[in-house]
BAFI-3210 file (N, C-alpha, C; in Angstrom, 3 decimals, decimal comma, padded with zeros to 6 digits):
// residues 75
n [1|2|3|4|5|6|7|8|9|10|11|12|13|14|15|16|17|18|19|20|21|22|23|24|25|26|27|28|29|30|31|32|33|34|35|36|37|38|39|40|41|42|43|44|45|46|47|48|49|50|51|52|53|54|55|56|57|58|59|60|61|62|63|64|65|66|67|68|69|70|71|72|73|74|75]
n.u [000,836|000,794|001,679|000,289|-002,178|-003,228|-005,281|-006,082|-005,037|-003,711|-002,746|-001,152|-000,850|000,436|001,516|004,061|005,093|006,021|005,304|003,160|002,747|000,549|000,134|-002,467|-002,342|-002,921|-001,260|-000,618|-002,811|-002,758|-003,237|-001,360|-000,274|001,998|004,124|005,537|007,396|006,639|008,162|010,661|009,924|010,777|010,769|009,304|007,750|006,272|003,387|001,908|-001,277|-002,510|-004,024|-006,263|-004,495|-001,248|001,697|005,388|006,097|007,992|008,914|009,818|012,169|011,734|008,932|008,604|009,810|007,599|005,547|006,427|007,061|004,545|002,687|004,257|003,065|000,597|000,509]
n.v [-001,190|001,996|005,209|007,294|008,814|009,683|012,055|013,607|014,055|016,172|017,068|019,758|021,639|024,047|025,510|027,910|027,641|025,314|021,939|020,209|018,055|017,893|016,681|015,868|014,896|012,728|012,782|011,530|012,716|014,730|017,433|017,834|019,029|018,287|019,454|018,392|018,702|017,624|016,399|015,087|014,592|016,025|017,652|020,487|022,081|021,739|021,787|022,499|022,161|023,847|025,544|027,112|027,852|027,911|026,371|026,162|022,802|020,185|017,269|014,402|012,179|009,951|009,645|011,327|010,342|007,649|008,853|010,003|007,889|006,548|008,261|008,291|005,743|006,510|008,105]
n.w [000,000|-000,715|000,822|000,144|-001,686|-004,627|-005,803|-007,866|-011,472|-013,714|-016,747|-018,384|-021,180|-021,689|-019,586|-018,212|-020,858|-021,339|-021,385|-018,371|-015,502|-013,330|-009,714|-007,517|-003,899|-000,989|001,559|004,562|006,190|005,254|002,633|-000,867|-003,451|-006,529|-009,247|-012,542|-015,008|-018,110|-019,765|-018,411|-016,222|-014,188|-011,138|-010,760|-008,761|-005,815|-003,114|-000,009|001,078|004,048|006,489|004,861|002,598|000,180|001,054|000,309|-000,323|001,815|001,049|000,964|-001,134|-001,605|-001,270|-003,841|-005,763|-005,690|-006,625|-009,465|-010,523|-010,112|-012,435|-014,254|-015,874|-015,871|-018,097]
ca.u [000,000|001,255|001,694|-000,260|-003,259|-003,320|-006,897|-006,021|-003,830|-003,880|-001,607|-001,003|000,429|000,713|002,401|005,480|005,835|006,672|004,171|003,702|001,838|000,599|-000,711|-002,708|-002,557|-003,095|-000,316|-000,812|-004,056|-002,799|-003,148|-000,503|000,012|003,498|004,091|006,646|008,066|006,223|009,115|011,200|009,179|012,066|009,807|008,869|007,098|005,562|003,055|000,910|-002,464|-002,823|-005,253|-006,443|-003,357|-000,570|003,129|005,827|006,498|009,259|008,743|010,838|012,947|011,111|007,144|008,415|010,086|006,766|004,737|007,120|006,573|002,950|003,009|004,491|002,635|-000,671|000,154]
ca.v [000,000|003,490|006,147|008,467|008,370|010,800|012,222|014,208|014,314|017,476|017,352|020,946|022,017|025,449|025,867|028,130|027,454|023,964|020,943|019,833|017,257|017,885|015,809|016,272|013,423|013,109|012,288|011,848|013,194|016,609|017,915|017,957|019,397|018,173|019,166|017,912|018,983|016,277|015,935|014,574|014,217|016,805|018,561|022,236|022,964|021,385|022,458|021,617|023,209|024,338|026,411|027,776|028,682|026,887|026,630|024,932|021,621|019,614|015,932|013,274|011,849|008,877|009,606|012,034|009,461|006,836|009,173|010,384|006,591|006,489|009,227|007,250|004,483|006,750|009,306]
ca.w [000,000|-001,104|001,690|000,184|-002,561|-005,741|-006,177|-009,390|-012,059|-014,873|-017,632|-019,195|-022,547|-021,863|-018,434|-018,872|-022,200|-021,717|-020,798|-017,092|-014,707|-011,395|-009,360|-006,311|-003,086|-000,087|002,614|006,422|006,484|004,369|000,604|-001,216|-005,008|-007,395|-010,767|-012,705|-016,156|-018,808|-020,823|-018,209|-015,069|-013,152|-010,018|-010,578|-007,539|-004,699|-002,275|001,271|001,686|005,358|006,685|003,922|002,272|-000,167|001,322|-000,417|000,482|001,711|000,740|000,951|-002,078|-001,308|-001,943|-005,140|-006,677|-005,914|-007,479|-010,418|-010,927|-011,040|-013,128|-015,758|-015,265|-016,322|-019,115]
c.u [000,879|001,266|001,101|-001,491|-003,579|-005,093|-006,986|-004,989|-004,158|-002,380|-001,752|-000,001|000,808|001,551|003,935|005,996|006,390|005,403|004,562|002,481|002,044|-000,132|-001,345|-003,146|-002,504|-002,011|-000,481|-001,445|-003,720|-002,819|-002,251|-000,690|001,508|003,211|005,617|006,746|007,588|007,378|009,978|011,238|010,506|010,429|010,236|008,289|005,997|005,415|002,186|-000,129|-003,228|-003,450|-005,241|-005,634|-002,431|000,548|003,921|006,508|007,414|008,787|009,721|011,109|012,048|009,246|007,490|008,998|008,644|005,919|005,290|006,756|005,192|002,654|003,371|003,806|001,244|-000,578|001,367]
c.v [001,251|004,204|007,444|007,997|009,571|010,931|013,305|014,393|015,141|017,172|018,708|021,132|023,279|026,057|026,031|027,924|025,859|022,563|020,398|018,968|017,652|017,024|016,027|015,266|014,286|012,078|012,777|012,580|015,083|016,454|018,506|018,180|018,795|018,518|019,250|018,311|017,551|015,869|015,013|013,764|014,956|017,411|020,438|022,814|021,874|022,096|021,333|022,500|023,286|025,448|027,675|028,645|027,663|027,444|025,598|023,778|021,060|018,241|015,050|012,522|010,441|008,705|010,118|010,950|008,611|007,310|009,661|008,833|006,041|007,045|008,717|006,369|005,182|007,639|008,378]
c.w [000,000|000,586|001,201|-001,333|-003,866|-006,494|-007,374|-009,984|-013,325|-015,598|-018,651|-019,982|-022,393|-020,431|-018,448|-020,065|-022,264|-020,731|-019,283|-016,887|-013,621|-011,162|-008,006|-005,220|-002,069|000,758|003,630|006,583|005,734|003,266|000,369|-002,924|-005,639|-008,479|-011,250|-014,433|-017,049|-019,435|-019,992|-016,826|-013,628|-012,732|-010,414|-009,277|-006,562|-003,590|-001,341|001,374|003,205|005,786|005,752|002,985|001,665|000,370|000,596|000,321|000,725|001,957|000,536|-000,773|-002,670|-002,291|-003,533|-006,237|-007,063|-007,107|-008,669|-011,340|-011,636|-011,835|-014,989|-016,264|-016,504|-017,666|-020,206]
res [x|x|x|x|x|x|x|x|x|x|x|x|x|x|x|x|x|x|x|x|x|x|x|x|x|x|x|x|x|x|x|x|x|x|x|x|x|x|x|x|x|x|x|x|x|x|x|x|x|x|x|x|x|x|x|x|x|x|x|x|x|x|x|x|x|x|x|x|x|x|x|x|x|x|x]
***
């Protein structure tokens, strides 16, 4: 079983001029956003949404890889 559960995934052609995936899960009871560069699946930006507000996240090497994985897996 995963450590966390991805309840949306958006793939955009137009972000920055260059195509991206985010994905949005949920880990240890918080919401979490990634998006990752489509071309090569490198991280652009991760965030945590806490009271009512996004901060950027610090995630372990670990989950970003899992999901860099799934990631592949679906697109």
């Amino acid at each position: 079983m995963r450590p966390y559960e991805i309840k949306n995934m958006i793939i955009d052609d137009e972000f920055d001029g260059e195509e991206s995936v985010t994905a949005d899960f949920t880990h240890k009871y918080k919401d979490y956003s990634i998006t990752f560069k489509k071309e090569d699946l490198e991280v652009i930006n991760t965030w945590v949404f806490e009271d009512n507000s996004s901060l950027p996240a610090n995630l372990s090497g670990t989950i970003i890889e899992s999901i860099r994985e799934e990631i592949k897996k679906r697109i």
